[in-house]
Each structure stands twice: as structure tokens, then as C-alpha cells.
C-alpha positions in Angstrom: -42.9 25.3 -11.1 -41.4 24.2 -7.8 -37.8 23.0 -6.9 -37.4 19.7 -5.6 -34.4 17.6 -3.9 -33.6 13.9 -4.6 -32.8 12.0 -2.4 -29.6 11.8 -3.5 -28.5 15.3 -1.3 -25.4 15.0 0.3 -26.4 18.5 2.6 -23.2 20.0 1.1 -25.2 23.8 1.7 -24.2 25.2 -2.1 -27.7 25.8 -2.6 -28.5 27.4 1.1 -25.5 29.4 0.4 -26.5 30.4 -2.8 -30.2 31.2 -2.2 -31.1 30.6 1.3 -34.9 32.1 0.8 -35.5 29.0 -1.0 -33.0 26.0 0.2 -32.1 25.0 3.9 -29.9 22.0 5.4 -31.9 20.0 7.7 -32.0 17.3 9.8 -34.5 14.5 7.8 -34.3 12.3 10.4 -31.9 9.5 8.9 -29.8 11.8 7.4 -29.0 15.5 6.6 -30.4 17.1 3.5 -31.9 20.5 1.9 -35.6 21.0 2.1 -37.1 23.4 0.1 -39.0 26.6 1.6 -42.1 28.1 1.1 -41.1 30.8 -1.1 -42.4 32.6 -4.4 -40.4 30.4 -6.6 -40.6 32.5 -9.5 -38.7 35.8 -7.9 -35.6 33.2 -6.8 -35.5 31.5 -10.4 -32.8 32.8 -11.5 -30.5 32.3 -8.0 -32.6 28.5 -7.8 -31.4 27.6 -11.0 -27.5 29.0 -10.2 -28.0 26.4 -7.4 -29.6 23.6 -9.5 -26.1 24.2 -11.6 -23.8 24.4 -9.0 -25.3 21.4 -7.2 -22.2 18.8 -7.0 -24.5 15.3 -7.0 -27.3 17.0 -9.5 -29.9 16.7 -6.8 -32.2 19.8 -7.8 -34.3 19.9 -10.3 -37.9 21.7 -11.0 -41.0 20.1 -11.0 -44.0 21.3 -13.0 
């Protein structure tokens, strides 16, 4: 499994802030939003799904 971002990221940084191995605000060219990292997904899960909670605009999610 894999975390992804919508498209409907508002680049507020609660999920860099809360795991930044795996989330990072970037510049996406027309606006500003996280991008997920390279990472081994399963060591973060349980800090990637404190951010997929805490996400204000429910934006995270996990893709199979």
C-alpha cells in the first residue's frame, strides 16, 4: 500500500509535520501541495495514517 494526495491539498504541512519521511509541501507548478516520498511505507504506517487523520480537507488516503 501507498499513500496518495488528492488534489484537493490545501499544502497546510500537518502531514510534513507529522511524518516528514513520507510527506513534503511542494511547489506543483499551479499551486502548492504535498507529494509523497519514496519511503518504506510500511515502517511510517502508523505516523502516515495519524496524518491521514489529522488531515483538515481529507486529502490522504492509501492506495492498494
Amino acid at each position: 500500500m501507498k499513500p496518495v494526495i488528492s488534489e484537493t491539498c490545501i499544502a497546510c504541512g500537518t502531514c510534513e509535520a507529522l511524518c516528514p519521511e513520507v510527506f513534503k509541501i511542494e511547489d506543483q507548478g499551479d499551486k502548492m501541495m504535498a507529494v509523497v516520498q519514496p519511503a518504506d511505507y510500511q515502517k511510517h504506517k502508523d505516523k502516515i495514517d495519524e496524518a491521514l487523520a489529522a488531515c483538515p480537507v481529507q486529502a490522504i488516503s492509501w492506495e492498494e
